[in-house]
C-alpha positions as CSV (number, residue, x, y, z in Angstrom):
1,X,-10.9,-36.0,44.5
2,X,-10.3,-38.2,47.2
3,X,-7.9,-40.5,45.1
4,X,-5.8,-37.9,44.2
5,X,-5.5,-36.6,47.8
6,X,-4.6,-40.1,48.8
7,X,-2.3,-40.6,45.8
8,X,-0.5,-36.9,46.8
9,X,-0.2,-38.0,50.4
10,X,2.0,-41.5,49.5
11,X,4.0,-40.2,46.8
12,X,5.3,-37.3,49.1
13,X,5.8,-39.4,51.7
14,X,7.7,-41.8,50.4
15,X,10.0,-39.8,48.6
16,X,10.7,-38.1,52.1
17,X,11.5,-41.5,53.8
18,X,13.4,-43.4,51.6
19,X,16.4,-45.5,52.8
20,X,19.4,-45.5,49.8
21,X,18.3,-48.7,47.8
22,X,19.3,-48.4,44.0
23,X,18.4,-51.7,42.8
24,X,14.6,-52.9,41.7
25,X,12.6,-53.3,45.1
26,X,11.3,-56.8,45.0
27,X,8.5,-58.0,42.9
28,X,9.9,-54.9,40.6
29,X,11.7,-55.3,37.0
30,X,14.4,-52.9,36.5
31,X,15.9,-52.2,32.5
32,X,17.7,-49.7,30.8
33,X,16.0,-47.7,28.0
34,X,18.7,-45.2,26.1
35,X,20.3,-44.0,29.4
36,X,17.0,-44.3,31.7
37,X,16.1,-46.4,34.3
38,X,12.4,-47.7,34.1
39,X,11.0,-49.8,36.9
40,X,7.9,-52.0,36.8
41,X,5.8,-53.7,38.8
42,X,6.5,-57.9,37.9
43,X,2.4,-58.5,38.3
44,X,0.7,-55.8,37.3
45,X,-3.6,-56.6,36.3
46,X,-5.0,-57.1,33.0
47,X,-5.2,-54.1,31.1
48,X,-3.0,-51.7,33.5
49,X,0.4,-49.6,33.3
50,X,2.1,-48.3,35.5
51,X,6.2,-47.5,35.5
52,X,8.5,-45.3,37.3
53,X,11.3,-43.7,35.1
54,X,14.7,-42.1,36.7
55,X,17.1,-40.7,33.9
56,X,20.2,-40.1,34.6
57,X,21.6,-36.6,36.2
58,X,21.9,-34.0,33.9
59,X,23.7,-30.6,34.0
60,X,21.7,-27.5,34.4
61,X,24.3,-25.1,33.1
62,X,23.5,-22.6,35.1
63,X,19.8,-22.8,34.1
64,X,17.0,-21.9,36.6
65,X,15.5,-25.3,38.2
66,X,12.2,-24.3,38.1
67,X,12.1,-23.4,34.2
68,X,14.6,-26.6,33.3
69,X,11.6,-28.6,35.0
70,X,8.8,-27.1,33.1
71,X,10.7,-27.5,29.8
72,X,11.5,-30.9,30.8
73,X,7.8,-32.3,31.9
74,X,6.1,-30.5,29.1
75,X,8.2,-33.0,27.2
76,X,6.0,-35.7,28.6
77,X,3.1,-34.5,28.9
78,X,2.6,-34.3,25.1
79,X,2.3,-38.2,25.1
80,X,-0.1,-38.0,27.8
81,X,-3.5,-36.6,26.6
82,X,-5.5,-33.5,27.6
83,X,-3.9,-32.4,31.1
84,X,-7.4,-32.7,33.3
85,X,-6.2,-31.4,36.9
86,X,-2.3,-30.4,38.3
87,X,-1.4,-30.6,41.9
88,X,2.0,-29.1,43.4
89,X,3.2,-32.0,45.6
90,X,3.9,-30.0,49.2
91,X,6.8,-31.0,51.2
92,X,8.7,-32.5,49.0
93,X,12.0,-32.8,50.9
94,X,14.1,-34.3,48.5
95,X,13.4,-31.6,45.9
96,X,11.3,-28.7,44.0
97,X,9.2,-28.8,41.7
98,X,7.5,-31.9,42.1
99,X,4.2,-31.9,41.0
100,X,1.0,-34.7,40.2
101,X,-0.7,-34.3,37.2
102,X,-4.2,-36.4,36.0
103,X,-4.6,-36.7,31.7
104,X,-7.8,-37.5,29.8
105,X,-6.8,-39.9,26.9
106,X,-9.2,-41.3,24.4
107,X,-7.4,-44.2,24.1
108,X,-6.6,-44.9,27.8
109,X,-9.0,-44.1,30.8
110,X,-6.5,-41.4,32.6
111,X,-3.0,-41.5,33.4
112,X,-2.1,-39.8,37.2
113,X,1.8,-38.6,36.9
114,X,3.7,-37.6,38.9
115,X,7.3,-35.5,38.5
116,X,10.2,-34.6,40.1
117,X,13.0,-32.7,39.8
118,X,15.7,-33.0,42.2
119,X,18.8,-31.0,42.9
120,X,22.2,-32.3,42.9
121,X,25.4,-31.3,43.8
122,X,27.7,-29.9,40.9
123,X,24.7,-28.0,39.3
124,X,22.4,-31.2,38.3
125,X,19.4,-32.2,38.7
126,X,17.7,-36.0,38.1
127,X,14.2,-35.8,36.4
128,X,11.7,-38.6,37.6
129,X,8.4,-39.6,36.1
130,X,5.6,-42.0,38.0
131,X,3.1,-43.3,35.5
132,X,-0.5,-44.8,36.2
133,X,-2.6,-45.7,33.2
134,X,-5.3,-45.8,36.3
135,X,-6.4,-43.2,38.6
136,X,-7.7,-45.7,41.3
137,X,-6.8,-46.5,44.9
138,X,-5.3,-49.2,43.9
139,X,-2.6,-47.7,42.5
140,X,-1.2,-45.8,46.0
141,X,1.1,-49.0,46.7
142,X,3.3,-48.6,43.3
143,X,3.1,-44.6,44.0
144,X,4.6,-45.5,47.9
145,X,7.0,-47.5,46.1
146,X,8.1,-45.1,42.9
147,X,8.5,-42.6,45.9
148,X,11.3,-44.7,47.4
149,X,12.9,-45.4,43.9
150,X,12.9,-41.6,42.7
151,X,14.6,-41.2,46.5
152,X,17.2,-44.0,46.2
153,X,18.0,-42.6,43.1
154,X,18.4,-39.2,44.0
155,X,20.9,-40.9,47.4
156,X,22.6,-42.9,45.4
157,X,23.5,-40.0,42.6
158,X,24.5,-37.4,45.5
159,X,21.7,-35.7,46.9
160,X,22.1,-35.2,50.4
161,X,19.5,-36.6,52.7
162,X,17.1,-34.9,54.0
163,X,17.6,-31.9,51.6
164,X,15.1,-29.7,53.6
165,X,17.6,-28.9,56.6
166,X,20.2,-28.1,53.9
167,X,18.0,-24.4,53.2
């Protein structure tokens, strides 16, 4: 329990501090899968995943955020495994829902994801997925930095920064 608390604690804060860099932070690979950005780590151990994936804004069409997102990360989860524990990520500033989740796979020890969904102007929103195949300490530094991707991303497609004072 004490992982995830430390993994909820660095994703939210560094979404909520993130300066507007759209390119792959160093020691980061950065490629384009059918319209989605996937970033990961250059050196990552033996036996180990871990990627951070922004796709590209999408309209809501007048859809409510909250059930878009649901819709949306239920999409992913099905890849995942048996959903073990879900966490509501608290002061996300850049965007609701954001949410950690942990997965039991057979096949994989656990996978910790984390999702966002983050307003945009024009009635968008940009979907962001964190991926560990780990749920270790270890894996709080790529979490910091997926934080400050998903948050360049959302900068550098329009949201306004720090979304919190625009309520």
């Amino acid at each position: 329990m004490r992982q995830l608390a430390l993994l909820t604690i660095v994703v939210v804060s560094s979404f909520n501090r993130v300066a507007g860099q759209a390119a792959a932070p160093h020691g980061w690979s950065a490629t384009n899968k059918r319209g989605a950005w996937v970033y990961k780590p250059i050196r990552l151990p033996r036996n180990r995943d871990f990627s951070v994936t922004v796709e590209r804004p999408q309209p809501l069409h007048g859809e409510d955020l909250g059930d878009w997102y649901e819709a949306r990360f239920t999409k992913d989860e099905a890849k995942r495994g048996k959903l073990e524990l879900s966490k509501a990520l608290p002061g996300n500033h850049y965007g609701e829902p954001g949410e950690l989740r942990i997965y039991g796979d057979t096949n994989v020890d656990r996978w910790a994801v984390s999702y966002f969904a983050i307003p945009l102007p024009r009635d968008r929103v940009l979907f962001c997925c964190a991926a560990s195949s780990r749920v270790t300490e270890d894996a709080t530094g790529y979490f910091h930095t997926a934080g400050q991707i998903c948050g360049a991303a959302a900068i550098k497609a329009g949201a306004k920064s720090p979304i919190s004072q625009r309520r």
